[in-house]
Structures are given as C-alpha cells and as structure tokens.
PDB file of N, CA, C, O and CB in Angstrom:
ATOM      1  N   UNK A   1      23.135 -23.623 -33.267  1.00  0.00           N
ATOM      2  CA  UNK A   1      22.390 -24.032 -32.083  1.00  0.00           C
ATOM      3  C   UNK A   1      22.346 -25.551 -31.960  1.00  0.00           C
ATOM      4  O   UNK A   1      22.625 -26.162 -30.928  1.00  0.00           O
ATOM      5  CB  UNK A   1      20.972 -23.467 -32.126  1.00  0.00           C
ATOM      6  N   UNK A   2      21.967 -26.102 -33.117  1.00  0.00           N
ATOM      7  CA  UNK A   2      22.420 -27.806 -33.051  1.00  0.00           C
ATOM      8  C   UNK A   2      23.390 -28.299 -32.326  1.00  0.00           C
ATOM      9  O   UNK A   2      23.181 -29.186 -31.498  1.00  0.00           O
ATOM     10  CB  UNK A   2      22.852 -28.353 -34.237  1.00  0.00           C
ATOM     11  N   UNK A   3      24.508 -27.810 -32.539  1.00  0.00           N
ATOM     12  CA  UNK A   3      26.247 -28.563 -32.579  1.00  0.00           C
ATOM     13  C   UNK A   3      26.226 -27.894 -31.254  1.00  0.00           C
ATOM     14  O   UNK A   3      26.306 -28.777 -30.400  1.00  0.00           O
ATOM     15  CB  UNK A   3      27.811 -28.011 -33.986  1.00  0.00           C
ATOM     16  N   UNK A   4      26.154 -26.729 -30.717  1.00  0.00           N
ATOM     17  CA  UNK A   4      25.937 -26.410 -29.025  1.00  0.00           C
ATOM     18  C   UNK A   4      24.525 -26.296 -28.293  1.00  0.00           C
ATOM     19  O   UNK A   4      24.046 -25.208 -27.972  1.00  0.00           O
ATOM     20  CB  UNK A   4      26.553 -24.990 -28.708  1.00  0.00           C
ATOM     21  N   UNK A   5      23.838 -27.654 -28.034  1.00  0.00           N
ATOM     22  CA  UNK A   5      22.923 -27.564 -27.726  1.00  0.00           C
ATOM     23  C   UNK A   5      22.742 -26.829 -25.962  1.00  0.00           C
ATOM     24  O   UNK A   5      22.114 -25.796 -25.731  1.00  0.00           O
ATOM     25  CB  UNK A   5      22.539 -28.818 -28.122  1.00  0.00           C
ATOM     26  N   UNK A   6      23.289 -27.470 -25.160  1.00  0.00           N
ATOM     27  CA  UNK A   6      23.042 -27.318 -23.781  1.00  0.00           C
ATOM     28  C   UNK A   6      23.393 -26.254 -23.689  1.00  0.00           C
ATOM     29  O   UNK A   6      22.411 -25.614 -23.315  1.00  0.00           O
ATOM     30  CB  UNK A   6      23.560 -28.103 -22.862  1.00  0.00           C
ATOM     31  N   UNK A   7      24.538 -25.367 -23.841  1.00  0.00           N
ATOM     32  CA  UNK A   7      24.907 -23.946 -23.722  1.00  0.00           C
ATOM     33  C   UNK A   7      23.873 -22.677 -24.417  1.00  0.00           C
ATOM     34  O   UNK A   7      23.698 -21.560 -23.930  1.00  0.00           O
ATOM     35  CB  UNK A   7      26.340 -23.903 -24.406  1.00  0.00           C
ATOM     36  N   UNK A   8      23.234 -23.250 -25.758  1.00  0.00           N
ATOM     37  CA  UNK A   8      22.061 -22.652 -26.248  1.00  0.00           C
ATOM     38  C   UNK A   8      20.848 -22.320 -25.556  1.00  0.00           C
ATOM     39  O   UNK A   8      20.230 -21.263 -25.428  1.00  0.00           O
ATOM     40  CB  UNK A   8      21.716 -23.311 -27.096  1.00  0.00           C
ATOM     41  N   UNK A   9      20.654 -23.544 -25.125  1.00  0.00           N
ATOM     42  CA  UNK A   9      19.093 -23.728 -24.158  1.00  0.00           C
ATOM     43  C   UNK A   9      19.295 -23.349 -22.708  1.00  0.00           C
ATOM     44  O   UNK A   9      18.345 -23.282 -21.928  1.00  0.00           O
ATOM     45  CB  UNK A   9      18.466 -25.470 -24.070  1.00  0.00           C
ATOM     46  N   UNK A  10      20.815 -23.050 -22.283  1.00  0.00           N
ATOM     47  CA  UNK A  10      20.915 -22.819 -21.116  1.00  0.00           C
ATOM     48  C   UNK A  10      20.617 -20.848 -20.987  1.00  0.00           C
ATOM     49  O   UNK A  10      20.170 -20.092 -20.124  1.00  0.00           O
ATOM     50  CB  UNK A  10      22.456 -23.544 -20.678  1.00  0.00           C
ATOM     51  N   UNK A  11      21.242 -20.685 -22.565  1.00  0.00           N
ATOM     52  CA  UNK A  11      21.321 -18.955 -22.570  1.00  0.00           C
ATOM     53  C   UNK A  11      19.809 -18.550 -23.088  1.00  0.00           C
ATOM     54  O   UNK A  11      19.477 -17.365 -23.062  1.00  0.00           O
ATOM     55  CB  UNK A  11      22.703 -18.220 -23.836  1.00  0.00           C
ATOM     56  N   UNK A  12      19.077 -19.369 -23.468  1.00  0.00           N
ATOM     57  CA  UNK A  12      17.754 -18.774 -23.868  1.00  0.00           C
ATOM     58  C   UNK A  12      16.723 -19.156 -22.666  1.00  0.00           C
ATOM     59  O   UNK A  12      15.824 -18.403 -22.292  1.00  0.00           O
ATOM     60  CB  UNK A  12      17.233 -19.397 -25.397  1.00  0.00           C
ATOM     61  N   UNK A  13      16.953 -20.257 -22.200  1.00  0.00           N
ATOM     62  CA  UNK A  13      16.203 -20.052 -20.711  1.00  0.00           C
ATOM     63  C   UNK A  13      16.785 -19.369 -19.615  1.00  0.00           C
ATOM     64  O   UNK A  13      16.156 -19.391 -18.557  1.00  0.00           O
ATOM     65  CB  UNK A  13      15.925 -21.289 -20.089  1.00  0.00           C
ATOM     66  N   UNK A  14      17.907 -18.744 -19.665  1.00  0.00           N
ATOM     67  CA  UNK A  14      18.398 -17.644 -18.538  1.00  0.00           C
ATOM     68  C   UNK A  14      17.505 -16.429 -18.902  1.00  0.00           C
ATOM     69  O   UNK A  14      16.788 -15.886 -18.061  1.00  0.00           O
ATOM     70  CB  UNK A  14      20.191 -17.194 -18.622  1.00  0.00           C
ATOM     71  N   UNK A  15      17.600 -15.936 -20.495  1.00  0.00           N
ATOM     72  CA  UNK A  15      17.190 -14.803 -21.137  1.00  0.00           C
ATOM     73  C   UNK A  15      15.439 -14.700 -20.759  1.00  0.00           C
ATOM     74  O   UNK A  15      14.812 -13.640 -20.741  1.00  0.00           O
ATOM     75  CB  UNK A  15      17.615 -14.960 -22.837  1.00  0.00           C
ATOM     76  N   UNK A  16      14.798 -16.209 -20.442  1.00  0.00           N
ATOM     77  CA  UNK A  16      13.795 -16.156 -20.459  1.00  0.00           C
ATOM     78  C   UNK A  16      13.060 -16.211 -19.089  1.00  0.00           C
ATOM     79  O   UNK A  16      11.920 -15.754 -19.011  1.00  0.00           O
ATOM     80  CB  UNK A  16      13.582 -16.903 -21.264  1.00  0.00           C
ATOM     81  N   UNK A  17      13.856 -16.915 -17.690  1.00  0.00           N
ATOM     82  CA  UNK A  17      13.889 -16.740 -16.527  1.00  0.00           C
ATOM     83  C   UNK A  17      13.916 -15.076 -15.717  1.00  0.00           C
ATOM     84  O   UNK A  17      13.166 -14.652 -14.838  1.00  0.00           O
ATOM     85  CB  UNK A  17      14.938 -17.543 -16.334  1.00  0.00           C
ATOM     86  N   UNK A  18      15.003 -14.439 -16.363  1.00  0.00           N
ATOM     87  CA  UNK A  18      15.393 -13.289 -15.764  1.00  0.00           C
ATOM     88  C   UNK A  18      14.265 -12.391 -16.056  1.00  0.00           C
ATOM     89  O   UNK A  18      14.042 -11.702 -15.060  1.00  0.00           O
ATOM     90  CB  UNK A  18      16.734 -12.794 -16.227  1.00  0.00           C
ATOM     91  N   UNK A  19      13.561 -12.159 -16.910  1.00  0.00           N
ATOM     92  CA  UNK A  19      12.234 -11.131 -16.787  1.00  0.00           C
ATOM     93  C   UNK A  19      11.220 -11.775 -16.579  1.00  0.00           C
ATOM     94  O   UNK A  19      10.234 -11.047 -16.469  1.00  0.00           O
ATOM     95  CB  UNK A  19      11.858 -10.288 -17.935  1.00  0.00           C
ATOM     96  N   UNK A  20      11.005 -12.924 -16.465  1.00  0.00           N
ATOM     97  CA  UNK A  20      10.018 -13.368 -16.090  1.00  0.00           C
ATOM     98  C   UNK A  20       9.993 -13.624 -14.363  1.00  0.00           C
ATOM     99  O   UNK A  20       9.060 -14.137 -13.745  1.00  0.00           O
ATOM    100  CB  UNK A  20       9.861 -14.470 -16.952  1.00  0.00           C
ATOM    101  N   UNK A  21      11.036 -13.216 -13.892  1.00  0.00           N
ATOM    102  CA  UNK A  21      11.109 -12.842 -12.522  1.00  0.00           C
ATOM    103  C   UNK A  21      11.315 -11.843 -11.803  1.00  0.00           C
ATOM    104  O   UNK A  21      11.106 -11.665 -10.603  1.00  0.00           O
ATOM    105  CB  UNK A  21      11.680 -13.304 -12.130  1.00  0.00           C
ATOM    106  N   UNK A  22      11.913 -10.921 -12.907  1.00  0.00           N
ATOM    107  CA  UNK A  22      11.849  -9.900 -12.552  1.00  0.00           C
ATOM    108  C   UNK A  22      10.838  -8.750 -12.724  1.00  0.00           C
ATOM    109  O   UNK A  22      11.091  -7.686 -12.157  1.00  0.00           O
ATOM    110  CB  UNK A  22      12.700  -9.726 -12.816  1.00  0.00           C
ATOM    111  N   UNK A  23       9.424  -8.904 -13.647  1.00  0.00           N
ATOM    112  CA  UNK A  23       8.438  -8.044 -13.995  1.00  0.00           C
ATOM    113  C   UNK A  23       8.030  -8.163 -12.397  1.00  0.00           C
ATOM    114  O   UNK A  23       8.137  -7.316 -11.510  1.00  0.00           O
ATOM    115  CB  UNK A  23       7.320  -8.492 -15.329  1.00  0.00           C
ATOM    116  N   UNK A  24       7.666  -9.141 -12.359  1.00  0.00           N
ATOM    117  CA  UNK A  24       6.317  -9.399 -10.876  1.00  0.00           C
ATOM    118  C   UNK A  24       6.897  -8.875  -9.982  1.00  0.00           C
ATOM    119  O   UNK A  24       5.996  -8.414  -9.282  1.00  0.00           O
ATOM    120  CB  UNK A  24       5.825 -11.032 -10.192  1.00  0.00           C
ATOM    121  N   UNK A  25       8.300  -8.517  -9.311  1.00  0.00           N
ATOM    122  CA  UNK A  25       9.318  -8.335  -8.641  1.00  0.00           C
ATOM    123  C   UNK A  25       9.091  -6.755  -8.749  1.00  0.00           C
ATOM    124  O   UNK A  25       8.992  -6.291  -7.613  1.00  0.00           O
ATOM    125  CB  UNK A  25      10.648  -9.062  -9.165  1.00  0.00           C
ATOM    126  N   UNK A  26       8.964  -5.678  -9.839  1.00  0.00           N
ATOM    127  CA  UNK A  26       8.937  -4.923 -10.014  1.00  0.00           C
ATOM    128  C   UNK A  26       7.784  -4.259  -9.629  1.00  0.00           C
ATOM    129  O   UNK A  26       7.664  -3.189  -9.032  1.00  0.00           O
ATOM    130  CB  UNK A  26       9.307  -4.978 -10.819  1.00  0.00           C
ATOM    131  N   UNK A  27       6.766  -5.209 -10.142  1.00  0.00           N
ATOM    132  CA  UNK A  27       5.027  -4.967  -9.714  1.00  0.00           C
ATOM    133  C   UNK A  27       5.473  -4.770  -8.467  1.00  0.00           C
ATOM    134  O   UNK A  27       6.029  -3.727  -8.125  1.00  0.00           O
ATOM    135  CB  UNK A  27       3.671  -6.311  -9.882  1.00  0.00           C
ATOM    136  N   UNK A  28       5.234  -5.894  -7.593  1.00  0.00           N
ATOM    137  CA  UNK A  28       5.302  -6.499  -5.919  1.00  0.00           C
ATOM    138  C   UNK A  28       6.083  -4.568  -5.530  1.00  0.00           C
ATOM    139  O   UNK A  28       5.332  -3.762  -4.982  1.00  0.00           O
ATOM    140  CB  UNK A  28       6.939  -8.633  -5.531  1.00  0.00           C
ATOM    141  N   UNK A  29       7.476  -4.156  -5.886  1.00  0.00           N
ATOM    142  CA  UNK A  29       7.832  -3.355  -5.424  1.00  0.00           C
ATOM    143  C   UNK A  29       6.875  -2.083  -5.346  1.00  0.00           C
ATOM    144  O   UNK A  29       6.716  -1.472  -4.290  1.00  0.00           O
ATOM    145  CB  UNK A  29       8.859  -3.313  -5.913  1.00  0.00           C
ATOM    146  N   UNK A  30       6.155  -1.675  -6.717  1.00  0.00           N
ATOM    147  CA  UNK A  30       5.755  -0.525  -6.725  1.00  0.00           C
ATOM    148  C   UNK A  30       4.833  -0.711  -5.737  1.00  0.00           C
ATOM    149  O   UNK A  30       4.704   0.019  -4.755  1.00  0.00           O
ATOM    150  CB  UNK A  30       5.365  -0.004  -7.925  1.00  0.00           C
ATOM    151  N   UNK A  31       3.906  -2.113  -6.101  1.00  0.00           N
ATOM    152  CA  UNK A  31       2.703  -1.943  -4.939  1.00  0.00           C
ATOM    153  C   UNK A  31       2.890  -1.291  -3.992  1.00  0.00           C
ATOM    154  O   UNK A  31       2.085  -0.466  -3.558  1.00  0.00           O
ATOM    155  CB  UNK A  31       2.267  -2.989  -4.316  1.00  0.00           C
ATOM    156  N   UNK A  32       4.339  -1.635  -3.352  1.00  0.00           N
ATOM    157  CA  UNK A  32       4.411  -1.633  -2.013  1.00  0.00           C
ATOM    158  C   UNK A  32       4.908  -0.692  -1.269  1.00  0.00           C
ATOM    159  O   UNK A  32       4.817  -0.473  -0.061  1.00  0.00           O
ATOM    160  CB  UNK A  32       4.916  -2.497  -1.695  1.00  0.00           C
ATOM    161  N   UNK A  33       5.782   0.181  -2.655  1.00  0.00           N
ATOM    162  CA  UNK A  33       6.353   1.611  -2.264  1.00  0.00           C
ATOM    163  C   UNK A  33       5.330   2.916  -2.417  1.00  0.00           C
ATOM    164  O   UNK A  33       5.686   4.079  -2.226  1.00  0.00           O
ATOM    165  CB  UNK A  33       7.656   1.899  -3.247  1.00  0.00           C
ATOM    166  N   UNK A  34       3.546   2.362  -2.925  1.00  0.00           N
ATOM    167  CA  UNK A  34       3.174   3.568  -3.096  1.00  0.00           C
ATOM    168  C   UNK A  34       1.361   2.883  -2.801  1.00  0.00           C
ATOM    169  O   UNK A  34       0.352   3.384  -3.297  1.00  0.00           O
ATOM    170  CB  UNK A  34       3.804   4.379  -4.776  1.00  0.00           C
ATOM    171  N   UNK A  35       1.381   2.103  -2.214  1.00  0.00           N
ATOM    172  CA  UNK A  35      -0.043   1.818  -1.253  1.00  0.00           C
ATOM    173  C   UNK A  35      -0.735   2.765  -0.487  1.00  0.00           C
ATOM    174  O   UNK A  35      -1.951   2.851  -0.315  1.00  0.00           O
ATOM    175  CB  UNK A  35       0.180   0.894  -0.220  1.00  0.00           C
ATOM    176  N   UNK A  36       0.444   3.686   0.092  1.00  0.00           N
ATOM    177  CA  UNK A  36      -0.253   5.227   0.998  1.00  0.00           C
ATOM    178  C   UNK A  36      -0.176   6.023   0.319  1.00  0.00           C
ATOM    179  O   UNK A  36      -0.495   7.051   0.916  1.00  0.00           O
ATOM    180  CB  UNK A  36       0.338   5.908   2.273  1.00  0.00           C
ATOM    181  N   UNK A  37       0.046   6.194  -0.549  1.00  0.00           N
ATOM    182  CA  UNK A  37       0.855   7.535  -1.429  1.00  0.00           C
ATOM    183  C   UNK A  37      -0.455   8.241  -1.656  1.00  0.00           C
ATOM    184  O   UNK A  37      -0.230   9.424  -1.907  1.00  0.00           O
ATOM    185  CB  UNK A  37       1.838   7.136  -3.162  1.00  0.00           C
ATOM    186  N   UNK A  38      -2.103   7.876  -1.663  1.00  0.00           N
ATOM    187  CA  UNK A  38      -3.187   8.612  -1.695  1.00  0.00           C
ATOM    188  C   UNK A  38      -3.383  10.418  -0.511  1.00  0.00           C
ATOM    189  O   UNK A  38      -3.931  11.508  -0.674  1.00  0.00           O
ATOM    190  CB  UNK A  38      -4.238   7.301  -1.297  1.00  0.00           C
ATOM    191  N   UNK A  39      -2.314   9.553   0.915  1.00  0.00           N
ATOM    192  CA  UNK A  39      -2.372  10.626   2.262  1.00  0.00           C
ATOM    193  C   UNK A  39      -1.597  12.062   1.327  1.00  0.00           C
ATOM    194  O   UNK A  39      -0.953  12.250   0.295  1.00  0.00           O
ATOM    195  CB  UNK A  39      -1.111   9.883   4.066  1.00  0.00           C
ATOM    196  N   UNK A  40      -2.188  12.866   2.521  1.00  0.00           N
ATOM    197  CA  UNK A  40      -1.663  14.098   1.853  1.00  0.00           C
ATOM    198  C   UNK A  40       0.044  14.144   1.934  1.00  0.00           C
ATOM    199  O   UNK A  40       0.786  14.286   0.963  1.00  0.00           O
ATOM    200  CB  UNK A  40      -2.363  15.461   2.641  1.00  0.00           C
ATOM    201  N   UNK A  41       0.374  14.017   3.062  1.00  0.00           N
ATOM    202  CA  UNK A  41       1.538  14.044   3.846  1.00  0.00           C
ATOM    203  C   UNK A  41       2.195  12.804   3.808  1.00  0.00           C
ATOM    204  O   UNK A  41       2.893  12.451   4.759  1.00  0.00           O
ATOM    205  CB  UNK A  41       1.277  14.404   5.163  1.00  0.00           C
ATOM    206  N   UNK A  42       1.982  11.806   2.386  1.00  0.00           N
ATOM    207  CA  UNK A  42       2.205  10.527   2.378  1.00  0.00           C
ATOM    208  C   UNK A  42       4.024  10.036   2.835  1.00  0.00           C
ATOM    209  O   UNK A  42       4.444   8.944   3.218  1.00  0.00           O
ATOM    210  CB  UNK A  42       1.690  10.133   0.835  1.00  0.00           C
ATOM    211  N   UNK A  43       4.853  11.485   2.569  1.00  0.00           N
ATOM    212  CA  UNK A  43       6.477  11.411   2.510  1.00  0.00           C
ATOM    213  C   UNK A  43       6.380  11.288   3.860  1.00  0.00           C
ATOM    214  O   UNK A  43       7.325  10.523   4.054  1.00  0.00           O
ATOM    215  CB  UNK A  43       7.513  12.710   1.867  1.00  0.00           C
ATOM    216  N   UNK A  44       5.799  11.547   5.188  1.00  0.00           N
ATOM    217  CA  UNK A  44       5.967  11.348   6.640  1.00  0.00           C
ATOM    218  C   UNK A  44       5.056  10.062   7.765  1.00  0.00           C
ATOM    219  O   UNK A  44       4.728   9.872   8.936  1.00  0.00           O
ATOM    220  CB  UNK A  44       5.599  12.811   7.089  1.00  0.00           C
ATOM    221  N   UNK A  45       4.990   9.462   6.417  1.00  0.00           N
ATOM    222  CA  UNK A  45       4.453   8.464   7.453  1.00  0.00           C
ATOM    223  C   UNK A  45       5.751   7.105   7.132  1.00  0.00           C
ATOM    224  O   UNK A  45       6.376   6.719   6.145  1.00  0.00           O
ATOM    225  CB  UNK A  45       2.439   7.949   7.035  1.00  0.00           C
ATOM    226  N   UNK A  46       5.665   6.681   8.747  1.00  0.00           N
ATOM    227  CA  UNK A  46       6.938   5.895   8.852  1.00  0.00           C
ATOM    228  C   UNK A  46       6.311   4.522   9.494  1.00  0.00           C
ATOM    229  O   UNK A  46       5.365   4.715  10.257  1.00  0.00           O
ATOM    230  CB  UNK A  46       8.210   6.705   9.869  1.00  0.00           C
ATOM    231  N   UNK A  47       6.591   3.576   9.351  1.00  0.00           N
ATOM    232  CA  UNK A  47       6.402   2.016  10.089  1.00  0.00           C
ATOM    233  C   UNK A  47       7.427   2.077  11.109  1.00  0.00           C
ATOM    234  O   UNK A  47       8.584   2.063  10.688  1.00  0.00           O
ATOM    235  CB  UNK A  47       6.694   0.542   9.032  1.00  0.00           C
ATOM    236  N   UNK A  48       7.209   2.158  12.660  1.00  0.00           N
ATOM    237  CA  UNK A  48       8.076   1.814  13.398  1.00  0.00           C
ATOM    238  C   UNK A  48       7.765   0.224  13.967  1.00  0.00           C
ATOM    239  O   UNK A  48       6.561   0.032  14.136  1.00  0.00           O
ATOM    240  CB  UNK A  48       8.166   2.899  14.374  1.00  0.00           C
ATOM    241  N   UNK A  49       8.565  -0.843  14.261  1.00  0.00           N
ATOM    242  CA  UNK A  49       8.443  -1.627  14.556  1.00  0.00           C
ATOM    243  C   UNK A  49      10.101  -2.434  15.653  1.00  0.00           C
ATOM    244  O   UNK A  49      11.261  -2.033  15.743  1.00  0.00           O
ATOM    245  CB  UNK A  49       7.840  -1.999  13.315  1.00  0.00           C
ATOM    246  N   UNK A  50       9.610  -3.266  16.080  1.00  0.00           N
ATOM    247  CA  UNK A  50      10.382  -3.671  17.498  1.00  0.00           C
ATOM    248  C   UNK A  50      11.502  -5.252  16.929  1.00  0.00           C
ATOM    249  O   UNK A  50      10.786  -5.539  15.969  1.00  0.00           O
ATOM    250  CB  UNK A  50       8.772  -4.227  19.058  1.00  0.00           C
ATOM    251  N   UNK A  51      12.029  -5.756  16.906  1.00  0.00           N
ATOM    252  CA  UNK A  51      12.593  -6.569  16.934  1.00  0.00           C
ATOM    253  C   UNK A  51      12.974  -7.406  18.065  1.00  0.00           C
ATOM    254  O   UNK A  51      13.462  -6.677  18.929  1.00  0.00           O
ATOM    255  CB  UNK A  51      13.230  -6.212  16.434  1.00  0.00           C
ATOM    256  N   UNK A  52      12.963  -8.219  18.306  1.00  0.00           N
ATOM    257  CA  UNK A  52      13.168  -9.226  19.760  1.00  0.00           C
ATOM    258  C   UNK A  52      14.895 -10.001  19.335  1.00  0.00           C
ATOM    259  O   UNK A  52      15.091 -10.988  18.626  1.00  0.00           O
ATOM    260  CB  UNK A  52      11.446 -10.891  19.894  1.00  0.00           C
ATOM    261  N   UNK A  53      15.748  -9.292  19.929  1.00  0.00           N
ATOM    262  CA  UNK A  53      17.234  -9.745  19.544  1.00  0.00           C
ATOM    263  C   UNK A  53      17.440 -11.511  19.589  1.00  0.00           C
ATOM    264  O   UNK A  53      17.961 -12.151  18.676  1.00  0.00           O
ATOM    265  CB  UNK A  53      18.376  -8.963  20.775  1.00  0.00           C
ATOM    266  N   UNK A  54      16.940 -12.059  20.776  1.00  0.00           N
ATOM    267  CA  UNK A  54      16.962 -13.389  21.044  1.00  0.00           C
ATOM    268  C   UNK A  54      16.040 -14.228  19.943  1.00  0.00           C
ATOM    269  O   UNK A  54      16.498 -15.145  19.262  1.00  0.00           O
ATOM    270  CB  UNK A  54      16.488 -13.560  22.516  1.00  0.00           C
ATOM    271  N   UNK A  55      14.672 -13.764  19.884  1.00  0.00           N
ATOM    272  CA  UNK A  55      14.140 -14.510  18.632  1.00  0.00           C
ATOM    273  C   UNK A  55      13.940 -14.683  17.644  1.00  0.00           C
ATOM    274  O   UNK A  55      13.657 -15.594  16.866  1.00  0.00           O
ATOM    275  CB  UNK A  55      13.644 -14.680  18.489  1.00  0.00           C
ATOM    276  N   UNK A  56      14.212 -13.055  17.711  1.00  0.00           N
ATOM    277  CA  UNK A  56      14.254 -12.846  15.545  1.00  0.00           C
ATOM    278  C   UNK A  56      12.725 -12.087  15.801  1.00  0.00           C
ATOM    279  O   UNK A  56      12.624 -11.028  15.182  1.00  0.00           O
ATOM    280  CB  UNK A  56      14.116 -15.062  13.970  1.00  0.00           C
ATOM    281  N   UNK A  57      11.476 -12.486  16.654  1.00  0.00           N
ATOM    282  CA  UNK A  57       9.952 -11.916  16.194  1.00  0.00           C
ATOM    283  C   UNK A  57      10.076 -10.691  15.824  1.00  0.00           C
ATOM    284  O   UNK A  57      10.855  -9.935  16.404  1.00  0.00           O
ATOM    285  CB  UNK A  57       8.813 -11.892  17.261  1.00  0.00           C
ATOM    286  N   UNK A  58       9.499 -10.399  15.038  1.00  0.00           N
ATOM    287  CA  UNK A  58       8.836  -8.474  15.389  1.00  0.00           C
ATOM    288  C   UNK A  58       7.662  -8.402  16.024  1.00  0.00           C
ATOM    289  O   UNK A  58       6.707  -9.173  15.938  1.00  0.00           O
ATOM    290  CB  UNK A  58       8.397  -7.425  13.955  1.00  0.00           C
ATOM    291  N   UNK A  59       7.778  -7.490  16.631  1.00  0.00           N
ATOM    292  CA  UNK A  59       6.540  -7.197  17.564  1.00  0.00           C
ATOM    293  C   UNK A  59       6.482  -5.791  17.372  1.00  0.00           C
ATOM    294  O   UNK A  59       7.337  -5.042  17.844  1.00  0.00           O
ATOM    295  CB  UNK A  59       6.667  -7.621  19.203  1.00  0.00           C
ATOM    296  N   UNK A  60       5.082  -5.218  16.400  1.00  0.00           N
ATOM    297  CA  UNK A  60       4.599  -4.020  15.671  1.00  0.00           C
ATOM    298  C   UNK A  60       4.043  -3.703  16.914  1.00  0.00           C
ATOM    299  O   UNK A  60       3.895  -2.484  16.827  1.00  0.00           O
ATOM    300  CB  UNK A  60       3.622  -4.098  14.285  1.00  0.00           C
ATOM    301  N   UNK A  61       3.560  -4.114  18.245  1.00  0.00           N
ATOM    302  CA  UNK A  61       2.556  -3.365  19.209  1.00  0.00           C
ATOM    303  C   UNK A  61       3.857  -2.344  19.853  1.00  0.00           C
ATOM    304  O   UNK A  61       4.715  -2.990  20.455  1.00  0.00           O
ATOM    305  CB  UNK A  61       1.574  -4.600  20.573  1.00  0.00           C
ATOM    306  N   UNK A  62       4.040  -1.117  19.796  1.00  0.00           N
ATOM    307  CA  UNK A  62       5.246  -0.523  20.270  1.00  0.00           C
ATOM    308  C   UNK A  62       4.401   0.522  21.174  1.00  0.00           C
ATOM    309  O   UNK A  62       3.354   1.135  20.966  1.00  0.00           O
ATOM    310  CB  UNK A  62       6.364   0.118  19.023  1.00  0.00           C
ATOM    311  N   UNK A  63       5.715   0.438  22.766  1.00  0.00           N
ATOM    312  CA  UNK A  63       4.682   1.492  23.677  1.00  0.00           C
ATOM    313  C   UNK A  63       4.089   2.746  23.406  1.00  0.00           C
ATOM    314  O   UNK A  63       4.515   3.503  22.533  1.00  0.00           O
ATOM    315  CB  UNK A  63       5.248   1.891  24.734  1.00  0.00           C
ATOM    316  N   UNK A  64       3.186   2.968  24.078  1.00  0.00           N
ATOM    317  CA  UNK A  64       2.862   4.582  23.981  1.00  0.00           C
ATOM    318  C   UNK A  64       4.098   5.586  23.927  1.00  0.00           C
ATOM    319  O   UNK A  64       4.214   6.519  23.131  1.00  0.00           O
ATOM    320  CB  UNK A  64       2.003   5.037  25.307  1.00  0.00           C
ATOM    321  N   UNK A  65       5.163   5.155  25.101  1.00  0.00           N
ATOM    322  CA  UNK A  65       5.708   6.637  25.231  1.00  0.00           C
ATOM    323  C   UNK A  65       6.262   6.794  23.900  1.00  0.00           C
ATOM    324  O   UNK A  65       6.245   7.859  23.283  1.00  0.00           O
ATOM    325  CB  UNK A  65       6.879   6.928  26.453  1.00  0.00           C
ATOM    326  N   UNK A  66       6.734   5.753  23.491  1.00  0.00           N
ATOM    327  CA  UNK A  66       7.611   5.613  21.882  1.00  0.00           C
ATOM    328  C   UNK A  66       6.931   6.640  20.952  1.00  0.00           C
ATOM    329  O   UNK A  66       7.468   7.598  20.396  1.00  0.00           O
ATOM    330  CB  UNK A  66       7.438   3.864  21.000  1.00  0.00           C
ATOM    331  N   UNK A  67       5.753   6.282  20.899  1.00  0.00           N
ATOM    332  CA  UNK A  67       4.634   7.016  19.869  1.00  0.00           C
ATOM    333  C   UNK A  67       4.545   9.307  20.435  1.00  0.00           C
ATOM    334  O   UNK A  67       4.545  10.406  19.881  1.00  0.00           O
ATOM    335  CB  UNK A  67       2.429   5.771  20.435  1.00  0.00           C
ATOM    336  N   UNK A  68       4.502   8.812  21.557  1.00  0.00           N
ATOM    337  CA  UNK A  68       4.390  10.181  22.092  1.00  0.00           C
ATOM    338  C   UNK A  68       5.659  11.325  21.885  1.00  0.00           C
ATOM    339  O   UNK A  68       5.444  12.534  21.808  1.00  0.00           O
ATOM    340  CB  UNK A  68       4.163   9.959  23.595  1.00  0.00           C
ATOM    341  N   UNK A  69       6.894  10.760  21.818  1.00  0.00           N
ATOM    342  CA  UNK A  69       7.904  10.872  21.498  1.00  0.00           C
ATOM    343  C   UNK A  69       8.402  11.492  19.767  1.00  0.00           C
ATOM    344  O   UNK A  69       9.034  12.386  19.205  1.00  0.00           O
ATOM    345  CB  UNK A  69       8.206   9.674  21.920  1.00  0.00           C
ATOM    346  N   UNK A  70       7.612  10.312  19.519  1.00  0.00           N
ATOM    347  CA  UNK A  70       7.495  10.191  17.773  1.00  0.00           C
ATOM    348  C   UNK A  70       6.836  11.802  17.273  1.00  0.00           C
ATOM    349  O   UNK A  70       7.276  12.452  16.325  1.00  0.00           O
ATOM    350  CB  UNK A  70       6.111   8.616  17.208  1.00  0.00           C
ATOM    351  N   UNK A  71       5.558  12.266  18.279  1.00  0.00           N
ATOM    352  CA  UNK A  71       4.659  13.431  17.787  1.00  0.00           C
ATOM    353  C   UNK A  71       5.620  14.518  18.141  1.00  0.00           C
ATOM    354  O   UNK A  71       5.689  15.341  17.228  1.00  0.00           O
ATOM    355  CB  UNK A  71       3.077  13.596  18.539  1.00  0.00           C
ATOM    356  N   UNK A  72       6.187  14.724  18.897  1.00  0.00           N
ATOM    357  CA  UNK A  72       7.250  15.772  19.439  1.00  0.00           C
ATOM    358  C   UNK A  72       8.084  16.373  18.247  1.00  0.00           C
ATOM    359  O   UNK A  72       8.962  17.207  18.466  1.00  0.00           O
ATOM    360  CB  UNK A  72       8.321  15.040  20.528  1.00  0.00           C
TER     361      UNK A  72
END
C-alpha cells in the first residue's frame, strides 16, 4: 500500500463511497415503494399524472372525465 499509494486510497474510498450511497438509496426506495402498502387493495392504486410537452411541468390536477374513465 506504501509503494502504490493513490491507486490504494483510490480503491478503498470507491469500496467506501459505493455503500455508503447506496444503503440510503435503498432506504429512500423501499420508503417509497411501500408508503400505501397499509390499503387493502394496495396492488391497484396508480398515480396518474399530466406532463406539459413544451415545459417539462407536471400538472397532477387531471380532468374529471380522465378519472371517470379510470372507474370504468
């Protein structure tokens, strides 16, 4: 480790970067894949949301008929 220093410290701070970014990453996911998962019917609930092609926004307020459609 002496005689190759920079290649040493480069592979033990990769070794030490990569789970230390990837635990919280893992957390963050589960949170987020199982926040509803309490509903009974938790496998059918869906986020529909709108995209605006020109600006990039999303816009979550989506019309009624969309929704009415959705219950069908």
């Amino acid at each position: 480790m002496r005689k190759y220093r920079t290649p040493s410290l480069s592979g033990i701070f990769g070794l030490a970067f990569g789970p230390a970014c990837s635990v919280p990453a893992l957390y963050w996911m589960r949170y987020k894949t199982s926040y509803d998962s309490f509903y009974p019917d938790a496998g059918h609930i869906y986020r529909i949301y709108a995209v605006d092609k020109q600006s990039g926004k999303v816009n979550e307020l989506i019309p009624g008929i969309v929704e009415k459609k959705m219950h069908e």
